[in-house]
N, C-alpha and C positions, 0 to 999 in steps of 0.2 A: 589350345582349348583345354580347361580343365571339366571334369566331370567327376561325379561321386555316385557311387551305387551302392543301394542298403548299409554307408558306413556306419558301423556301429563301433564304439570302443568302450569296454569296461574294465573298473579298476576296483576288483574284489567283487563287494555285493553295488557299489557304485557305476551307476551309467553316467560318464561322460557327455557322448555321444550317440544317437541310438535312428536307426535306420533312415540315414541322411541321404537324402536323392537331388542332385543338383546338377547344371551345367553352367562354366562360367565361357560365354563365347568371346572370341578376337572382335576386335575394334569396335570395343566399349570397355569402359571403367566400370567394375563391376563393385558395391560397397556389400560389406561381409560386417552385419551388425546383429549383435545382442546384450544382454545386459552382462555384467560381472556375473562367471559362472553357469553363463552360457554355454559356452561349449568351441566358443570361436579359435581360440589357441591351441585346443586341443584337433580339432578340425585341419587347421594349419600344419601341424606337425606330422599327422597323418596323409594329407598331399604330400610333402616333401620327402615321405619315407623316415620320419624321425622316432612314429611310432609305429608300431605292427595294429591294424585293427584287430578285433576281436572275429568280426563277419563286413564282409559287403569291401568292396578295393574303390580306388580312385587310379586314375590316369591323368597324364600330364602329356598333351600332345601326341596320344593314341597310345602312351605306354606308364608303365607305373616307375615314376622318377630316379626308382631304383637302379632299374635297367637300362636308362639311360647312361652309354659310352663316356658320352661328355656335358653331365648336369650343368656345370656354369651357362653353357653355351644352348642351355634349353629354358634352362629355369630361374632366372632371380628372385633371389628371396631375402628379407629381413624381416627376422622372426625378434633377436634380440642386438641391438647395433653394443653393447656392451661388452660381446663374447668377444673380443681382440687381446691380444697380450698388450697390455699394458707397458710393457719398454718399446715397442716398436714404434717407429713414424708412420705415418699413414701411409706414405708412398711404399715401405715398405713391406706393410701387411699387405699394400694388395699387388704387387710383387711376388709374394711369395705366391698368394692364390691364383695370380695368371701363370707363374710356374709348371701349375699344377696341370694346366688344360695349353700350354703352350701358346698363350695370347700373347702378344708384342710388347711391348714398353710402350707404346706411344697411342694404344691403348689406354695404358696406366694413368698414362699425361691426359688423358681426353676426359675419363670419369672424373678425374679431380679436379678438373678446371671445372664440367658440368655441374659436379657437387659445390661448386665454391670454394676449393681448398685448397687452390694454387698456392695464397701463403703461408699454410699450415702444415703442407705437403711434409716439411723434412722434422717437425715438430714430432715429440712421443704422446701414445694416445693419451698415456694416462692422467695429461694437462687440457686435454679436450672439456670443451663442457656439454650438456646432456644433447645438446644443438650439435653440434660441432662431430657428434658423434654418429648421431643420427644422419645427419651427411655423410660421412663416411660409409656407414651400413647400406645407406643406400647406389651408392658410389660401388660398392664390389656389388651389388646386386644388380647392377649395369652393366657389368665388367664383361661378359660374355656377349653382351650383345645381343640377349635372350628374347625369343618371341613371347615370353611369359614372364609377369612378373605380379610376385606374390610379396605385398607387402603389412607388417603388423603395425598400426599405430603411428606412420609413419611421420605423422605432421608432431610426437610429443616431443616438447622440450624445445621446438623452433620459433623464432621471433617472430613477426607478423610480415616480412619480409621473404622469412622461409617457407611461412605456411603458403605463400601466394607462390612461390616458386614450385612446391609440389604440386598445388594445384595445376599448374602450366605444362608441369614436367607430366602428369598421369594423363590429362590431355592427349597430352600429345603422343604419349608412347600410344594410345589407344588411336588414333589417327593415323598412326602410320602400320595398323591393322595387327598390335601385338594382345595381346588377352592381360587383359589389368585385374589383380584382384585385390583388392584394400579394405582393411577394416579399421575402423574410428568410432571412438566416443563422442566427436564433434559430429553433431547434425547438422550443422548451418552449413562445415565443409562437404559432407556427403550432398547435400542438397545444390549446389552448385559445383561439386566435380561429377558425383556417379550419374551414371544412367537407369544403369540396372541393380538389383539391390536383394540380396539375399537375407532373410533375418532367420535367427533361431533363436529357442529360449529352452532352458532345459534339454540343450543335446537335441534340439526337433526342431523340424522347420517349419517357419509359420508365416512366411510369403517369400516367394518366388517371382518379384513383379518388377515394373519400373517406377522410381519415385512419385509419376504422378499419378498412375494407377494406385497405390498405397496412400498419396494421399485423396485421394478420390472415393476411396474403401472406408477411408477413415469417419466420413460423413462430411468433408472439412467444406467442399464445395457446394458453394452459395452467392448469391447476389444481392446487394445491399441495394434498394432503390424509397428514393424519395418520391413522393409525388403528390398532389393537395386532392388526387380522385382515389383514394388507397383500394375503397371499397370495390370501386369499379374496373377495375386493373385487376384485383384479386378474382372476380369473376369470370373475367376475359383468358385468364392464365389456369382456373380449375383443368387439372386434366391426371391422370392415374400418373404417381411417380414424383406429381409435382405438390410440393406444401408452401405455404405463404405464413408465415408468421408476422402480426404488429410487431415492431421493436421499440419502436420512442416515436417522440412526436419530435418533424424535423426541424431543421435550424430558422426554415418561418413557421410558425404560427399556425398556417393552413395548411401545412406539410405534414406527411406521415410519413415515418421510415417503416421499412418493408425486409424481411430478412428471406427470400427465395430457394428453395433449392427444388432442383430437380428439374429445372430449366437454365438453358443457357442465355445468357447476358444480351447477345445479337438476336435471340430470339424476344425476350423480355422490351427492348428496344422497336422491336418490327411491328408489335401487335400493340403500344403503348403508339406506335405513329399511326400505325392505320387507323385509330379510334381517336385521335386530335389527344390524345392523354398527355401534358404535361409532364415530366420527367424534369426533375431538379439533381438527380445524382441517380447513377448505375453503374455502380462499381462488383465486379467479380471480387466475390474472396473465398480465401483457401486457409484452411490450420496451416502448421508447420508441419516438416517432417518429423523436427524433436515430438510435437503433439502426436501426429499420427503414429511416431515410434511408441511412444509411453503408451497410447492405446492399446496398439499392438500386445505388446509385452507387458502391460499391468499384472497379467497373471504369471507370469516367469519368471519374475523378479526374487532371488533367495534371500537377497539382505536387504530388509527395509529400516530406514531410522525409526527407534523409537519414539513417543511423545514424550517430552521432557517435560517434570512437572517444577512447577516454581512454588520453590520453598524457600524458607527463610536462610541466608547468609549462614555457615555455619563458623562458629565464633572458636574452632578448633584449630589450629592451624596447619597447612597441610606441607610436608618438604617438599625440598624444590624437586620434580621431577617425579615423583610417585606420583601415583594413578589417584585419580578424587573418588 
């Protein structure tokens, strides 16, 4: 289990990070999202002990990472899968790291085949490509066999092959009851691997929930219903909580589409039969997480693109590689 209490970290008159209060529990995938500048790496580094907070500590498994005897064997983590010497073969950077905490060799053989690296095993890193690495990184962050594992980014740079492999792999560590923590820019993946779901924006946190509670917050849940008695259904459905909006007129003629919220679909269904109401379509829908996330954090966001104005071609010529 990880936990964070009042962390805060500053650097100068700059806050980072500023009185973070979290728990990530065992046996769930737990996703660790905000925008560029958030605070998410800096957050990372202070679990692992790589930065000293300012106020407020975190623990890792009832202690702070530091003090842990034997870190591989408690904590996996990839923060940056790049930090490797460059002349080494895979097999034997991680080698050297089982060295360290006296894990077996056939250990070594196990992360690499799990990472997919059995034939790149005796290859030097520094022919790796950003994939290839990324397997690696993750590969020593297995190495221990860790009840905990803290991963950054870890689907970047992987083909569509590897990203379904992480998926399987976070799964599954979280199944077999270890505390997963992963953060991603990919919404579609968070939304189909995590459970639970940490966001911060500006060093603060700004939900502690599970993806479908966040999208549920979001306003996103609603029900789309067809039906040629629109009027009379919207009557039967008035109740605090619940609104009916017209949307269009449906794909017959005599049909009106219905946009629901604040009733459920099996309910909307139960009181359209009791009343003989026709129903030509009742379909539940939901935004996305990406949606709900943008909601979310609209106000967090530190770099936003500008509008670009369209002006004429400029008839100057510009060298190759200088800034326009």
């Amino acid at each position: 289990m990880i936990t964070a209490h009042g962390l805060t970290k500053r650097y100068g008159d700059r806050t980072a990070v500023q009185d973070l209060d979290f728990t990530v529990r065992p046996g769930t995938v737990t996703g660790f999202l905000g925008p560029n500048g958030a605070g998410k790496s800096t957050t990372m580094r202070l679990l692992l002990g790589l930065d000293r907070p300012t106020h407020g500590r975190s623990t890792v498994n009832g202690r702070s990472y530091a003090t842990h005897p034997a870190p591989l064997t408690q904590v996996g983590a990839l923060l940056e899968a790049r930090s490797v010497h460059p002349g080494r073969s895979a097999f034997h950077h991680l080698m050297a790291l089982a060295h360290t905490h006296g894990i077996p060799r056939r250990r070594v053989e196990e992360v690499i085949d799990l990472a997919g690296l059995t034939g790149a095993a005796h290859r030097r890193v520094k022919g790796f490509s950003l994939g290839m690495g990324q397997r690696l990184g993750i590969a020593a962050a297995l190495l221990g066999d860790p009840p905990t594992v803290i991963l950054d980014e870890p689907v970047n740079g992987l083909d569509p092959e590897g990203v379904l492999w992480i998926r399987t792999l976070l799964t599954s560590l979280a199944a077999e009851g270890r505390t997963v923590l992963v953060s991603s820019h990919l919404m579609s993946e968070m939304a189909l691997t995590a459970d639970h779901l940490i966001v911060i924006g500006r060093g603060r946190l700004l939900a502690d929930t599970t993806v479908a509670e966040l999208i549920r917050s979001a306003g996103g849940a609603s029900v789309k219903v067809v039906t040629p008695r629109p009027t009379e259904l919207t009557t039967l459905l008035t109740a605090p909580g619940v609104t009916v909006t017209p949307a269009a007129r449906g794909p017959r003629a005599s049909a009106e589409e219905l946009l629901i919220r604040g009733a459920e679909a099996a309910h909307i269904g139960a009181v359209a039969a009791a009343h003989a109401i026709p129903l030509h379509e009742l379909t539940p829908q939901t935004v996305s997480l990406e949606q709900a996330f943008m909601d979310l954090t609209r106000e967090s966001i530190e770099h936003r693109p500008g509008h670009q104005r369209h002006t004429q071609p400029s008839t100057t010529a510009t060298p190759t590689g200088a800034a326009a």
